[in-house]
Biopython code that builds the backbone (N, CA, C, O; Angstrom):
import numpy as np
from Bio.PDB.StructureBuilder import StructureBuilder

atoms = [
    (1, "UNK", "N", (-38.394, 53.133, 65.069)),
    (1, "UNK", "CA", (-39.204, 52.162, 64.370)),
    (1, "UNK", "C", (-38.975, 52.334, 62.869)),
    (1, "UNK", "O", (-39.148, 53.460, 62.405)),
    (2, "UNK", "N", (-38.623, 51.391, 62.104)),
    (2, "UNK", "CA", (-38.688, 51.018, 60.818)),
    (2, "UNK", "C", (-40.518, 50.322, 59.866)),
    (2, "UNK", "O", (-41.473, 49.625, 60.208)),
    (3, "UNK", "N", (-40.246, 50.794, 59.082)),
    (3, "UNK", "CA", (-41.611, 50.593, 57.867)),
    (3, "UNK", "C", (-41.027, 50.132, 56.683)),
    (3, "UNK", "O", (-40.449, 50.884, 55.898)),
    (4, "UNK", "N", (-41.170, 48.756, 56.498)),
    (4, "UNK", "CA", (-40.973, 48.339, 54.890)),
    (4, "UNK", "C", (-41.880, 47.665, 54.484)),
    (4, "UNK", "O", (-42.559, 46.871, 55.136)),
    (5, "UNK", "N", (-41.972, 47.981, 53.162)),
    (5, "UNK", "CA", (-42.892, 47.696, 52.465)),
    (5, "UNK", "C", (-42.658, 46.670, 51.343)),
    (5, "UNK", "O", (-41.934, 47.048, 50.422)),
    (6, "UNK", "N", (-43.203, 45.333, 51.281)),
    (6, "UNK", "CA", (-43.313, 44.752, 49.971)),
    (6, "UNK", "C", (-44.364, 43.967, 49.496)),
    (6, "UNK", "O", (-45.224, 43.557, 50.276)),
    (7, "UNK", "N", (-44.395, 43.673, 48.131)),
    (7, "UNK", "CA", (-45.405, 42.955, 47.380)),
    (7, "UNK", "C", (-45.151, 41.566, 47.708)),
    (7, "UNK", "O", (-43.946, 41.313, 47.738)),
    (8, "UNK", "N", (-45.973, 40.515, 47.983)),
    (8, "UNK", "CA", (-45.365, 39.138, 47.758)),
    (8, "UNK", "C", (-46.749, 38.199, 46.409)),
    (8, "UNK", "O", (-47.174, 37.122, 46.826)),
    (9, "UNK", "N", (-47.048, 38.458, 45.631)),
    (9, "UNK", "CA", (-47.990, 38.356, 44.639)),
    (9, "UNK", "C", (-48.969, 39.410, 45.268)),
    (9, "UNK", "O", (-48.749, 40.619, 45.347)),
    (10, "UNK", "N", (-50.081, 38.749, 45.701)),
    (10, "UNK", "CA", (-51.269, 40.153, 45.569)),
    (10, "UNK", "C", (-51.148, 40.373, 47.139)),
    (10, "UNK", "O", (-52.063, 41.099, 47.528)),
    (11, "UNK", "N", (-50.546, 40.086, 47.860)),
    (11, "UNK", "CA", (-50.237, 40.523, 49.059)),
    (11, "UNK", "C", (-49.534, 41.906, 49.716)),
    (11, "UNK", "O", (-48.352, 41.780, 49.396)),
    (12, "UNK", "N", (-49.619, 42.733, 50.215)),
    (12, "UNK", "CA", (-49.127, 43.853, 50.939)),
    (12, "UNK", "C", (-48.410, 43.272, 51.852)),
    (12, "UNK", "O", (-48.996, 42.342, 52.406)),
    (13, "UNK", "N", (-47.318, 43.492, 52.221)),
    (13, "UNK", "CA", (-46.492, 43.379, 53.342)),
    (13, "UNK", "C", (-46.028, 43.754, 53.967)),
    (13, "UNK", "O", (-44.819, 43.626, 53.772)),
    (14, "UNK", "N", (-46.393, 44.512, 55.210)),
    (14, "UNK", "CA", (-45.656, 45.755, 55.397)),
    (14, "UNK", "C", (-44.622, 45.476, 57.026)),
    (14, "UNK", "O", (-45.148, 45.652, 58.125)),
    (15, "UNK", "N", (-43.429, 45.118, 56.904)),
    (15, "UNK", "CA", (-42.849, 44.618, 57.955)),
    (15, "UNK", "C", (-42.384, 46.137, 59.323)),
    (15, "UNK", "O", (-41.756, 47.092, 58.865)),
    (16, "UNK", "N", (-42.670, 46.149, 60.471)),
    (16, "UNK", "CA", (-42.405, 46.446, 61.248)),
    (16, "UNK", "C", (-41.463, 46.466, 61.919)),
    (16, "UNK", "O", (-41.265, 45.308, 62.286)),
    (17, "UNK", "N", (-40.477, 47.347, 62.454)),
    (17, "UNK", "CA", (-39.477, 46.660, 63.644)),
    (17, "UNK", "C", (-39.209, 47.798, 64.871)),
    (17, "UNK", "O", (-39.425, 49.007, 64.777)),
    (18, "UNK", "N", (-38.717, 47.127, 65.957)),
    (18, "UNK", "CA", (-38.391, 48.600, 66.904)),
    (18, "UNK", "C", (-40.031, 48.493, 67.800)),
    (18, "UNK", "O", (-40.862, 47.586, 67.842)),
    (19, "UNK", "N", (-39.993, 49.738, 68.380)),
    (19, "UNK", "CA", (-40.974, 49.783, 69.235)),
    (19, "UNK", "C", (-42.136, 50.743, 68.650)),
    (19, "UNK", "O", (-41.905, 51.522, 67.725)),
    (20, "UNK", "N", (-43.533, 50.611, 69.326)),
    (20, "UNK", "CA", (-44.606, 51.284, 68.059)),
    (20, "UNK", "C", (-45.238, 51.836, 69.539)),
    (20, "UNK", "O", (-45.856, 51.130, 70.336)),
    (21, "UNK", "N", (-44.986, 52.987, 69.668)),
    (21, "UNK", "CA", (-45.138, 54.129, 71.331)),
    (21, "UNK", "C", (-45.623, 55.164, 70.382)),
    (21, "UNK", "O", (-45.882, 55.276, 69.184)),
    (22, "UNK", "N", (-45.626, 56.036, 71.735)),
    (22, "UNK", "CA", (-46.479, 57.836, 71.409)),
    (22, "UNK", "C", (-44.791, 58.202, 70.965)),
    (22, "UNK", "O", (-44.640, 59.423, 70.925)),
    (23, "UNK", "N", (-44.012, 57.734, 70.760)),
    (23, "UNK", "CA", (-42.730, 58.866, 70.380)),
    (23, "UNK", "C", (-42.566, 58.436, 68.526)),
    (23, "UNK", "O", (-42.181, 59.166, 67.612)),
    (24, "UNK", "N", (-43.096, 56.768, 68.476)),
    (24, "UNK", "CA", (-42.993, 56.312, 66.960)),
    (24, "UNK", "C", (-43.710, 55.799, 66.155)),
    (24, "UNK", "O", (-43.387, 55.369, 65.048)),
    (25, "UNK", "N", (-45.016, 55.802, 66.775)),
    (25, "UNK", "CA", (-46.067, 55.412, 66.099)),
    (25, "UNK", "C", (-46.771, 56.366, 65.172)),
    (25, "UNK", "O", (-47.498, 55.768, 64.378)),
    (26, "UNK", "N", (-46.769, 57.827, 65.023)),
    (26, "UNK", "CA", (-46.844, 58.618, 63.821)),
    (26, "UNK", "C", (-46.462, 57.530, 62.319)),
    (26, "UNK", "O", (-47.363, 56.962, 61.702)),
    (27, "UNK", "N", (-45.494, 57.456, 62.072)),
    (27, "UNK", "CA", (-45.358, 57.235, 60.687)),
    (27, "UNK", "C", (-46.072, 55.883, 60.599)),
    (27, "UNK", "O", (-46.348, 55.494, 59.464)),
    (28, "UNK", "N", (-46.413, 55.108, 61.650)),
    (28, "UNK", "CA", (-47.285, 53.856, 60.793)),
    (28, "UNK", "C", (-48.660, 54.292, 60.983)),
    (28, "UNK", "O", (-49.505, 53.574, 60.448)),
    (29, "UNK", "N", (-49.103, 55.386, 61.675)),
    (29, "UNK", "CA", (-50.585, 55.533, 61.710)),
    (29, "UNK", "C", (-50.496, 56.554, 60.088)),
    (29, "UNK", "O", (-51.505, 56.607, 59.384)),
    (30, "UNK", "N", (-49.486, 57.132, 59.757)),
    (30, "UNK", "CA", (-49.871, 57.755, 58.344)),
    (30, "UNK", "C", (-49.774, 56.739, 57.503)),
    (30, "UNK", "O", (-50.325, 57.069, 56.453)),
    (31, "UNK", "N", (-49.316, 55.590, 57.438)),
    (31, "UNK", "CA", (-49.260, 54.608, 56.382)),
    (31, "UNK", "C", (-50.531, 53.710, 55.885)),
    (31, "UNK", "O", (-51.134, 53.583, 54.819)),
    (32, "UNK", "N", (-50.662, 53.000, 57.551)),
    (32, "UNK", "CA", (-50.730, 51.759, 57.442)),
    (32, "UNK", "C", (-52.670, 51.788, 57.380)),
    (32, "UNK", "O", (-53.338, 50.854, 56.936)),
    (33, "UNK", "N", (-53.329, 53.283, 58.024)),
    (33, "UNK", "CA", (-54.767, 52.660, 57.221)),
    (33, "UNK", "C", (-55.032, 53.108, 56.032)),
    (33, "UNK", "O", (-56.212, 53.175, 55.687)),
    (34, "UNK", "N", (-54.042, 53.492, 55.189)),
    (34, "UNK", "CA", (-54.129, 54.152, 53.555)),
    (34, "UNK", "C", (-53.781, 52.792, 53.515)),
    (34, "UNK", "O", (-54.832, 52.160, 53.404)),
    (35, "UNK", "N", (-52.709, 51.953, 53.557)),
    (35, "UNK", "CA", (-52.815, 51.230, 52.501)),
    (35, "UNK", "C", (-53.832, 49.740, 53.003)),
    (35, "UNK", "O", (-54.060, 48.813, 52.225)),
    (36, "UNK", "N", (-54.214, 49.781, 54.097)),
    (36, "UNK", "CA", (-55.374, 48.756, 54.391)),
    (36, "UNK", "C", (-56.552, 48.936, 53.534)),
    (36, "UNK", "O", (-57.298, 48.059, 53.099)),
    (37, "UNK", "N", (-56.617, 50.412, 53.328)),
    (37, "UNK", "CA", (-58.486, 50.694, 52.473)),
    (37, "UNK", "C", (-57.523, 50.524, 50.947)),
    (37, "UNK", "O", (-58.231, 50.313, 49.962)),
    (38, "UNK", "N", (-56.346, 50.581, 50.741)),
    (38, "UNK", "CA", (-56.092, 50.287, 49.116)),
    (38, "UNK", "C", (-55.408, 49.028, 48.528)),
    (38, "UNK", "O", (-55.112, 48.892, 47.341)),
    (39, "UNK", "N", (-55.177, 48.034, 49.614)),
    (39, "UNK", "CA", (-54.906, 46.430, 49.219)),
    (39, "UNK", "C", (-55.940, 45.792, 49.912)),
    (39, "UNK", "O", (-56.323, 46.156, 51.023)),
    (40, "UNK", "N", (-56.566, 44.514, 49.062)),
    (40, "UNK", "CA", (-57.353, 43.914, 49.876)),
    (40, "UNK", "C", (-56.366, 42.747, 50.694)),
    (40, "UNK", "O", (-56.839, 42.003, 51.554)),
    (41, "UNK", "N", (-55.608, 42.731, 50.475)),
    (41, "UNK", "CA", (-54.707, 41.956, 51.676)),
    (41, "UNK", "C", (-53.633, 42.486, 51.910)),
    (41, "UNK", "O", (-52.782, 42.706, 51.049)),
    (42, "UNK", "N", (-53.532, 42.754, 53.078)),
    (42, "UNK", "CA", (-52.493, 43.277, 53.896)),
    (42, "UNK", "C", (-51.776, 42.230, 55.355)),
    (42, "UNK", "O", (-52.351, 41.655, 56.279)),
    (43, "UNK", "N", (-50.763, 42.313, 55.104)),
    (43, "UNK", "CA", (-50.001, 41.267, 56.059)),
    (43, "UNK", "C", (-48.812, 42.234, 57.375)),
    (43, "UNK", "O", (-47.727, 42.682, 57.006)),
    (44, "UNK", "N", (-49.199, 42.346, 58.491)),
    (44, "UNK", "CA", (-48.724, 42.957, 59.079)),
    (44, "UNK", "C", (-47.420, 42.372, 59.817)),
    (44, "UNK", "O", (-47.753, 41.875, 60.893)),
    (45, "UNK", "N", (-46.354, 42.298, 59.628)),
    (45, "UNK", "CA", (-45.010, 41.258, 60.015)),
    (45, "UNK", "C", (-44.408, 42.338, 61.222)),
    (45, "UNK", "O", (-43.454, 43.114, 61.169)),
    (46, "UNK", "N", (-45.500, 42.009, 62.459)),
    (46, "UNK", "CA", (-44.902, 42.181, 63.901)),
    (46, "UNK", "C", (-43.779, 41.480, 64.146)),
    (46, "UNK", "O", (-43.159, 42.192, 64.936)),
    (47, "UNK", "N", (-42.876, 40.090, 63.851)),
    (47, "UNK", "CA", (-41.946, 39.630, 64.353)),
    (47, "UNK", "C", (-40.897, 40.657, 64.844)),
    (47, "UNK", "O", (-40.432, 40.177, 65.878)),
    (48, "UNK", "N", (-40.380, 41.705, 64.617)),
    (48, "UNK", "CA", (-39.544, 42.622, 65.116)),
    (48, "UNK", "C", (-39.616, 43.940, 66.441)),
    (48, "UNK", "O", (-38.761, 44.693, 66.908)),
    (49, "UNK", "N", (-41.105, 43.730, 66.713)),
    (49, "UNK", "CA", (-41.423, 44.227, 67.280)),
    (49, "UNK", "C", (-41.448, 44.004, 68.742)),
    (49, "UNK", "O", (-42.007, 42.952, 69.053)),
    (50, "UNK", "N", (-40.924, 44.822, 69.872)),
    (50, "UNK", "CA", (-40.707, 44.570, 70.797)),
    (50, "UNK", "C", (-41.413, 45.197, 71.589)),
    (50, "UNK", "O", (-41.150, 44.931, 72.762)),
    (51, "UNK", "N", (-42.328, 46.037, 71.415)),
    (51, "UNK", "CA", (-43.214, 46.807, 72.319)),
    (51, "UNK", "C", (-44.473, 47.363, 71.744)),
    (51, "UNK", "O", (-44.527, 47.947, 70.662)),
    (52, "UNK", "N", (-45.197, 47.204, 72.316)),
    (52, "UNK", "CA", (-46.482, 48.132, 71.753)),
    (52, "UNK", "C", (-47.091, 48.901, 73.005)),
    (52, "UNK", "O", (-47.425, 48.335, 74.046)),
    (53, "UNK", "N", (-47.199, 50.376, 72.748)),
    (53, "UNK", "CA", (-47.987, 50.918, 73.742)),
    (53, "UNK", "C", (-49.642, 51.385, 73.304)),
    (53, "UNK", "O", (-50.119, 51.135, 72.197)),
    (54, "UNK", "N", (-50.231, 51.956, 74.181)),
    (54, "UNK", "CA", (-51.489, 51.867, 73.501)),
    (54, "UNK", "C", (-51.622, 52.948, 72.545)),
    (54, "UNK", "O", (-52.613, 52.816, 71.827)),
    (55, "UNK", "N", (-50.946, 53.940, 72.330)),
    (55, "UNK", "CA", (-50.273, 54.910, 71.167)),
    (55, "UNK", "C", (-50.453, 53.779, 69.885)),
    (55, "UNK", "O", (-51.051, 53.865, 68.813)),
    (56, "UNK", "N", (-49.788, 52.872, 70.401)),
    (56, "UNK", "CA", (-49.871, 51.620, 68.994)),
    (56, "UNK", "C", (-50.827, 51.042, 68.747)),
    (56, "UNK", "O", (-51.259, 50.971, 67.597)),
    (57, "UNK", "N", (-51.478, 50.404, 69.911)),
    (57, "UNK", "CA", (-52.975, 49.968, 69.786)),
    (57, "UNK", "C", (-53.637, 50.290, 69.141)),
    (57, "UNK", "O", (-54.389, 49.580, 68.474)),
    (58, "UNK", "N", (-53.554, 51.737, 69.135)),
    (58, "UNK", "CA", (-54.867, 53.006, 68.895)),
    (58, "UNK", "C", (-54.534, 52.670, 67.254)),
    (58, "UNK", "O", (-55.246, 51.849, 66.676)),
    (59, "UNK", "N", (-53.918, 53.043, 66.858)),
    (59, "UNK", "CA", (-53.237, 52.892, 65.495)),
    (59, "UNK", "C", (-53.448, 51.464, 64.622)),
    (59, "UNK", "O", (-53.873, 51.221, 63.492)),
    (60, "UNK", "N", (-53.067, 50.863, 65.441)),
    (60, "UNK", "CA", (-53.862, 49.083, 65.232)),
    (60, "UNK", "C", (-55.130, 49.104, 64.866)),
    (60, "UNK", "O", (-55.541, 48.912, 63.722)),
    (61, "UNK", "N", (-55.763, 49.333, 65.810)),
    (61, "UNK", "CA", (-57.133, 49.210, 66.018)),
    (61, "UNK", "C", (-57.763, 50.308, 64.852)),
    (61, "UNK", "O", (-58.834, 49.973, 64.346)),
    (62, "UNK", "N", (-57.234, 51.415, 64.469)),
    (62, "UNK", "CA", (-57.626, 51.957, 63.423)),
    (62, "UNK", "C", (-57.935, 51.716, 62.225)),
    (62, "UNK", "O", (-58.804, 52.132, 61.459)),
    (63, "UNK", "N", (-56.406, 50.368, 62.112)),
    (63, "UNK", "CA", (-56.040, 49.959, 60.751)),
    (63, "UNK", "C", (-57.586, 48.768, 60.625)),
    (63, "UNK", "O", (-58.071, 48.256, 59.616)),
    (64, "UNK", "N", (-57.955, 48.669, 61.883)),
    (64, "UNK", "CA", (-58.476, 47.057, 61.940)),
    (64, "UNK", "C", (-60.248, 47.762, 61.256)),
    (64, "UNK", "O", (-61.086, 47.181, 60.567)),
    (65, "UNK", "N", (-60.252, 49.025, 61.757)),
    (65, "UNK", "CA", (-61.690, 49.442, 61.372)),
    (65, "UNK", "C", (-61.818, 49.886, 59.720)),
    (65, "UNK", "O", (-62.789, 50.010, 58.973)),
    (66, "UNK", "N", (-60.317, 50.066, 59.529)),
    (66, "UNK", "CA", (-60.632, 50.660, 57.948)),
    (66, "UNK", "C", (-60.991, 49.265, 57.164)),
    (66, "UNK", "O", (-61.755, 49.305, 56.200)),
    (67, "UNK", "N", (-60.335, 47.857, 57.672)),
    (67, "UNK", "CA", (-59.978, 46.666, 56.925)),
    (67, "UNK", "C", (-62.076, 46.302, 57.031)),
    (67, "UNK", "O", (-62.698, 45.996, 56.014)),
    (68, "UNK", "N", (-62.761, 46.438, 58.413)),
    (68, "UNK", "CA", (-63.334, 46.062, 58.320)),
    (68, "UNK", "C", (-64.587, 46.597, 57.243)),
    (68, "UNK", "O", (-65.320, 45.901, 56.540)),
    (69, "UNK", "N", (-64.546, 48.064, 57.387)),
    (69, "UNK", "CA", (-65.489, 49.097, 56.339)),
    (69, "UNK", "C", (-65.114, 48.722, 55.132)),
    (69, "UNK", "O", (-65.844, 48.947, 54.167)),
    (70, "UNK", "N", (-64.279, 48.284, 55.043)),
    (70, "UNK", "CA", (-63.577, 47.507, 52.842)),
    (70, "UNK", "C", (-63.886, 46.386, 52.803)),
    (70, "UNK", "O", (-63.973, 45.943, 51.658)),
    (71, "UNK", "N", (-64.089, 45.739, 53.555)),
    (71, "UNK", "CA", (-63.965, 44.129, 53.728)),
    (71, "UNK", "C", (-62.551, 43.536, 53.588)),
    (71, "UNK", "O", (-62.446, 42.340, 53.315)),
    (72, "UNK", "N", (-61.415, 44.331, 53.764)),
    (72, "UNK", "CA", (-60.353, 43.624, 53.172)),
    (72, "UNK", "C", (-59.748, 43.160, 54.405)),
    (72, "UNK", "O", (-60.065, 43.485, 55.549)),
    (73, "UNK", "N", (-58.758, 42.291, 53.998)),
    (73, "UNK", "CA", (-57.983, 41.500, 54.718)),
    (73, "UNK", "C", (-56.740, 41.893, 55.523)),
    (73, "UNK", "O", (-55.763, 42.160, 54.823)),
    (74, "UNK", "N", (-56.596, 41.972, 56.677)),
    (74, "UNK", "CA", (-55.639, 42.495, 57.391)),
    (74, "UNK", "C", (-55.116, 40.969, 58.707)),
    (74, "UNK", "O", (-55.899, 40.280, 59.360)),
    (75, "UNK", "N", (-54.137, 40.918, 58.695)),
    (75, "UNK", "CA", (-53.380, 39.543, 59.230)),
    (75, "UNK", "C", (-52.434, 40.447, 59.849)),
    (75, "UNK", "O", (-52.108, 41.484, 59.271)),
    (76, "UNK", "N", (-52.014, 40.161, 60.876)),
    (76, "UNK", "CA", (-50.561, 39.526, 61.576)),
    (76, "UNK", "C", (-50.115, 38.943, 61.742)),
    (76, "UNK", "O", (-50.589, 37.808, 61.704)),
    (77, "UNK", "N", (-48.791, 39.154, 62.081)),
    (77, "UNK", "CA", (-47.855, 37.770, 62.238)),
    (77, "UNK", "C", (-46.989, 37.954, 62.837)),
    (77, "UNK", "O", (-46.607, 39.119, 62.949)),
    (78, "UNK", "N", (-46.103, 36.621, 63.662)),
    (78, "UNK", "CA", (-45.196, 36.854, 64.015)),
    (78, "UNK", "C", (-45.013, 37.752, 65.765)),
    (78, "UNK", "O", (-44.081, 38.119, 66.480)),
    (79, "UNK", "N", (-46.101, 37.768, 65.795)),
    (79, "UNK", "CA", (-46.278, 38.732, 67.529)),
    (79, "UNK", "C", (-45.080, 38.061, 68.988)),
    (79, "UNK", "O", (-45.363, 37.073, 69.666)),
    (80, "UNK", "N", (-44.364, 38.528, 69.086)),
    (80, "UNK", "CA", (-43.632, 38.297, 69.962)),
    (80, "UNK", "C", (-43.917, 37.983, 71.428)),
    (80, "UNK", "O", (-44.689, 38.876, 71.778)),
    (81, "UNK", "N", (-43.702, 37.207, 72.426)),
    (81, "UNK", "CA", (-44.865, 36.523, 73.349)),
    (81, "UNK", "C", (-44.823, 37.679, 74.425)),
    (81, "UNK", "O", (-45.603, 37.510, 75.363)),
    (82, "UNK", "N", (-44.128, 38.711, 74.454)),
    (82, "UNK", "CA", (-44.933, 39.565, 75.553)),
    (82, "UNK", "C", (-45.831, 40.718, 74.587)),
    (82, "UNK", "O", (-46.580, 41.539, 75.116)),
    (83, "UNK", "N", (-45.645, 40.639, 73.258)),
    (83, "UNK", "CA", (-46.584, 41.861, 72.374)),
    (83, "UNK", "C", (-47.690, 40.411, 72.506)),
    (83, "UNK", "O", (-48.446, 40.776, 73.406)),
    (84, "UNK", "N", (-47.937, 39.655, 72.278)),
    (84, "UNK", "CA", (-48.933, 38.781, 71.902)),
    (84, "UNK", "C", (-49.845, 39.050, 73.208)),
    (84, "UNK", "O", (-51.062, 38.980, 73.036)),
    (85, "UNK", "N", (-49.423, 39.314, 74.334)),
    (85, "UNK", "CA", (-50.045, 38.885, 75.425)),
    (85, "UNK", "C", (-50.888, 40.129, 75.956)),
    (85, "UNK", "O", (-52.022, 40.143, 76.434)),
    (86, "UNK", "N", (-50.060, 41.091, 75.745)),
    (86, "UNK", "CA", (-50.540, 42.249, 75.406)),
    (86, "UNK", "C", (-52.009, 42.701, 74.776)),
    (86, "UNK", "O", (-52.792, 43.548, 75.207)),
    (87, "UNK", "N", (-52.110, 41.869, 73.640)),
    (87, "UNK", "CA", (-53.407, 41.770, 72.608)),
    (87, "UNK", "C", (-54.400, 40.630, 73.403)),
    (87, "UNK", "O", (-55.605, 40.656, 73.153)),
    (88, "UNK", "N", (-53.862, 39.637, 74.359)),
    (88, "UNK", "CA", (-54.314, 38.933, 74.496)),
    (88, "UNK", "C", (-55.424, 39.564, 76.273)),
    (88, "UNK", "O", (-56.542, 39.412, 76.765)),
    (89, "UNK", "N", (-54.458, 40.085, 76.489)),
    (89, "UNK", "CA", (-55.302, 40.963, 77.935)),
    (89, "UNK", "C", (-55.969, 41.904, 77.752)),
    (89, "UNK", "O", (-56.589, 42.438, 78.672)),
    (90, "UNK", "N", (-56.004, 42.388, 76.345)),
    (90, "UNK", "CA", (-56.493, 43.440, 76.402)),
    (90, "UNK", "C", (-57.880, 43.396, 75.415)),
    (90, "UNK", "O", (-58.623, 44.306, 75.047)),
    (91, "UNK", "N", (-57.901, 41.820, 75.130)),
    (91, "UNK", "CA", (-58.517, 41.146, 73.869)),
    (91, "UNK", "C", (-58.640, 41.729, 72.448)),
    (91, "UNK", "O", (-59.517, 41.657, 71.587)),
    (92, "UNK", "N", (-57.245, 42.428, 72.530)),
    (92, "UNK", "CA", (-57.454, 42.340, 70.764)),
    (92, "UNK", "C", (-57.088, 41.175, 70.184)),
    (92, "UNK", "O", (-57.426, 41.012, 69.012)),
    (93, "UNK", "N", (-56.476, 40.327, 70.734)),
    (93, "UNK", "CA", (-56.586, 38.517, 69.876)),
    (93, "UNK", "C", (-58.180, 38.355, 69.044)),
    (93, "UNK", "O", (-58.330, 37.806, 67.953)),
    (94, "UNK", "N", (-59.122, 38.898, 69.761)),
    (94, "UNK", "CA", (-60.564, 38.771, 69.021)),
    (94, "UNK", "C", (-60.816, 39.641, 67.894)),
    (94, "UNK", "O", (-61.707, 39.335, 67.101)),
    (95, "UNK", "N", (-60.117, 40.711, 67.732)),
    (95, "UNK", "CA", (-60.202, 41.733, 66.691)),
    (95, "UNK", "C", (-59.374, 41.676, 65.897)),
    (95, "UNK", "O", (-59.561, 42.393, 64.915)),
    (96, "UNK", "N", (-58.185, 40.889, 65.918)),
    (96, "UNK", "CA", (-57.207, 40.739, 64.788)),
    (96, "UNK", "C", (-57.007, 39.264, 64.574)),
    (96, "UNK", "O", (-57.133, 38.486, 65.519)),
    (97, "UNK", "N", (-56.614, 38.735, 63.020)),
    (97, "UNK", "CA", (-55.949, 37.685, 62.868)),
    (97, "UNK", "C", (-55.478, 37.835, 62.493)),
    (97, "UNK", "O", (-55.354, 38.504, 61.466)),
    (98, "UNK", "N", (-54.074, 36.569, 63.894)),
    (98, "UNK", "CA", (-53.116, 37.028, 64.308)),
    (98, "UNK", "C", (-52.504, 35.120, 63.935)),
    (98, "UNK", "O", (-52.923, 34.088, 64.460)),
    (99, "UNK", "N", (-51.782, 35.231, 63.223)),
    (99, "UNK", "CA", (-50.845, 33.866, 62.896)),
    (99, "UNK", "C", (-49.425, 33.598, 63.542)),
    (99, "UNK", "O", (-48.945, 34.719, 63.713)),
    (100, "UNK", "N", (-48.787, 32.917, 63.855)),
    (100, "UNK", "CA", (-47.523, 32.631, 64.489)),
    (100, "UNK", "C", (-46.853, 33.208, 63.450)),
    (100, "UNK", "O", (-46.368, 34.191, 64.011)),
    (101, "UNK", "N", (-46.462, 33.262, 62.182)),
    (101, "UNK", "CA", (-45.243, 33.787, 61.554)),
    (101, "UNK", "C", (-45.816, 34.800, 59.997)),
    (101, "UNK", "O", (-46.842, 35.444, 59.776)),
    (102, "UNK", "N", (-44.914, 34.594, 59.401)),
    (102, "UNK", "CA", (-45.234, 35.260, 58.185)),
    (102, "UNK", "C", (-45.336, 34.403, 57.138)),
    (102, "UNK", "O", (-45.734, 34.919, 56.093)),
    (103, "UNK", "N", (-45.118, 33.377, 57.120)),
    (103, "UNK", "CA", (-45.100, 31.832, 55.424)),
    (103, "UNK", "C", (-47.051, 31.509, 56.251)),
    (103, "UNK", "O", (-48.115, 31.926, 55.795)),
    (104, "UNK", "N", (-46.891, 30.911, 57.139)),
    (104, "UNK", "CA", (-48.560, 30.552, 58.020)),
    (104, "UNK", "C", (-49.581, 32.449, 56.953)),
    (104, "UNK", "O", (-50.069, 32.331, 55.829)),
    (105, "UNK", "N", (-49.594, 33.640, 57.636)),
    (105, "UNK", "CA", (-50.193, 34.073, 57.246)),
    (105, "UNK", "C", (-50.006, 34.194, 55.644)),
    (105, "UNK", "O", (-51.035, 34.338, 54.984)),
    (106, "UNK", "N", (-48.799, 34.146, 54.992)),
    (106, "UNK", "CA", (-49.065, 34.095, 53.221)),
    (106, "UNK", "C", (-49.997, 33.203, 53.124)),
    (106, "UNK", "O", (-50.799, 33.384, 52.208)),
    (107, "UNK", "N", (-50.210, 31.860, 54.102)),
    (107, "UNK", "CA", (-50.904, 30.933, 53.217)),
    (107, "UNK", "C", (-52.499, 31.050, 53.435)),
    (107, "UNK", "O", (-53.382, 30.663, 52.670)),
    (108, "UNK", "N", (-52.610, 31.599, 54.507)),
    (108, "UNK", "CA", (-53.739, 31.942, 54.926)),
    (108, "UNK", "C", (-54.369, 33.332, 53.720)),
    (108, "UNK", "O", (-55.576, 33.483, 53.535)),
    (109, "UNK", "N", (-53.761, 33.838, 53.322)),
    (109, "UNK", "CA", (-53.819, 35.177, 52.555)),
    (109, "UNK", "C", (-54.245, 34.698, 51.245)),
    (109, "UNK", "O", (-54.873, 35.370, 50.426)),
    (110, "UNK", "N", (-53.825, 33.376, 51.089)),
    (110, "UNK", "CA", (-53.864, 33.177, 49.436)),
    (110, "UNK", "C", (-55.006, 32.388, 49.300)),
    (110, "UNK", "O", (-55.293, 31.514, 50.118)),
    (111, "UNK", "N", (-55.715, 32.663, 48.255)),
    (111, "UNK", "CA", (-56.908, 32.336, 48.459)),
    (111, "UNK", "C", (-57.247, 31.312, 47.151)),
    (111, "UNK", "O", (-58.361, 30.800, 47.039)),
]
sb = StructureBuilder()
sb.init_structure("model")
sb.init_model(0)
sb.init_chain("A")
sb.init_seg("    ")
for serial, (resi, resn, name, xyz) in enumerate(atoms, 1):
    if name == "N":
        sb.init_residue(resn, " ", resi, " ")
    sb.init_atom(name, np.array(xyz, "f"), 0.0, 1.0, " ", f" {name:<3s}", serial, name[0])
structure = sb.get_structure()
């Protein structure tokens, strides 16, 4: 799994790729709820992502509690239709917003 990071104006972007399991989900659970409690918008660019196990979930769902204790903004995008479905059985579709791509959530982001 890959982690990149960019600015797009006051936006966080932090693009994903590869699979997010108990073997690679370490380095985004050290990232990704530091920088949720230190941008108020954060844009999560799942399009590359081909798997999530609940190793990832857990990590998700972490990021989703720090966004909510800040009030800040945490989006996805881009969820691939068996990761989407995934969120969708397991109802995190209700705990995250979750946009078809990454231009949809910038615009949603910009306020």
């Amino acid at each position: 799994m890959n982690i990149n990071e960019t600015h797009e104006g006051e936006v966080l972007v932090i693009a994903v790729n590869g699979r997010i399991d108990s073997t690679s989900s370490k380095p985004l659970e050290d990232v990704l709820p530091e920088r949720v409690q230190g941008a108020p918008r954060v844009l999560l660019d799942m399009s590359d992502v081909q798997y999530v196990s609940s190793a990832g979930l857990r990590v998700l769902l972490k990021a989703a509690k720090v966004a909510r204790s800040t009030g800040h903004d945490l989006v996805l995008a881009g969820l691939l239709p068996q990761v989407h479905e995934v969120f969708q059985v397991i109802g995190f579709d209700s705990l995250f917003r979750i946009l078809p791509d990454r231009a949809t959530a910038m615009a949603a982001l910009a306020r």
